[in-house]
C-alpha positions, 0 to 999 in steps of 0.5 A: 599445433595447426594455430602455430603453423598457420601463423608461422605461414602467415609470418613467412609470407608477410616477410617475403611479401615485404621482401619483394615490396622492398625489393621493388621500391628500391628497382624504382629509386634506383631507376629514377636516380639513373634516369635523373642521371641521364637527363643531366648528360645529356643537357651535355650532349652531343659533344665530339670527344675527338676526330673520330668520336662522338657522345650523342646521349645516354639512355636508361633502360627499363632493366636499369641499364645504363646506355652511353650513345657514340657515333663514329665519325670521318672515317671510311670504316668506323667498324675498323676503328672500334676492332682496333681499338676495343682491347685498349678501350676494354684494358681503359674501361676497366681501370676507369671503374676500379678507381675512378670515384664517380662511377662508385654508385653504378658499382655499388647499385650493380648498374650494368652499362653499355657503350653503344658504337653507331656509324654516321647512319645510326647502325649499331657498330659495337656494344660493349656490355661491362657488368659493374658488380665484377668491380665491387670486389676489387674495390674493396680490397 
């Protein structure tokens, strides 16, 4: 009886030993493929999306969160701008990740991203989180 409950432990953490090695293994794809991803946008940046707005770059975390970097530009008061413009930027965003197919893999990987606003002088202004894993539901339907 002490034999079979020995192995049955031994069993169990082995099995949760491999779980968490798997589980690492795949952190570490994950964040390389991101990083490989933000090494590419940014052989792109910095680009003026229009008067007022600029992507500078895109940074991975070591949490595998993916950053988007934008400065508000000739404007007196960039924290305005964003106020006025978040619901709508928000309502965009949204629609961006339940159909655009080149987001598919943050949705699918559950990548949380984040849109960082900087005024001129590199302030944070604004950071809007979006957590992606809501998306997966709505796509498959």
């Amino acid at each position: 009886m002490k034999k079979s409950k020995i192995i049955k432990l031994t069993l169990a953490l082995v099995a949760s030993l491999l779980f968490v090695q798997c589980t690492g293994n795949s952190d570490k794809r994950l964040h390389k493929e991101l990083v490989r991803m933000a090494v590419e946008l940014n052989q792109s940046t910095p680009v003026a999306l229009n008067q007022h707005i600029r992507f500078d770059s895109v940074g991975v975390t070591k949490d595998n969160v993916f950053q988007y970097f934008y400065t508000i530009t000739n404007i007196d008061d960039p924290h305005k701008l964003i106020v006025l413009h978040k619901e709508e930027m928000l309502k965009e965003v949204d629609k961006l990740y339940t159909t655009d197919r080149s987001l598919q893999f943050f949705v699918n990987n559950s990548v949380t991203m984040e849109y960082i606003y900087r005024d001129t002088e590199q302030n944070v202004i604004d950071i809007i989180t979006i957590e992606t894993e809501k998306y997966k539901k709505k796509i498959q339907q």
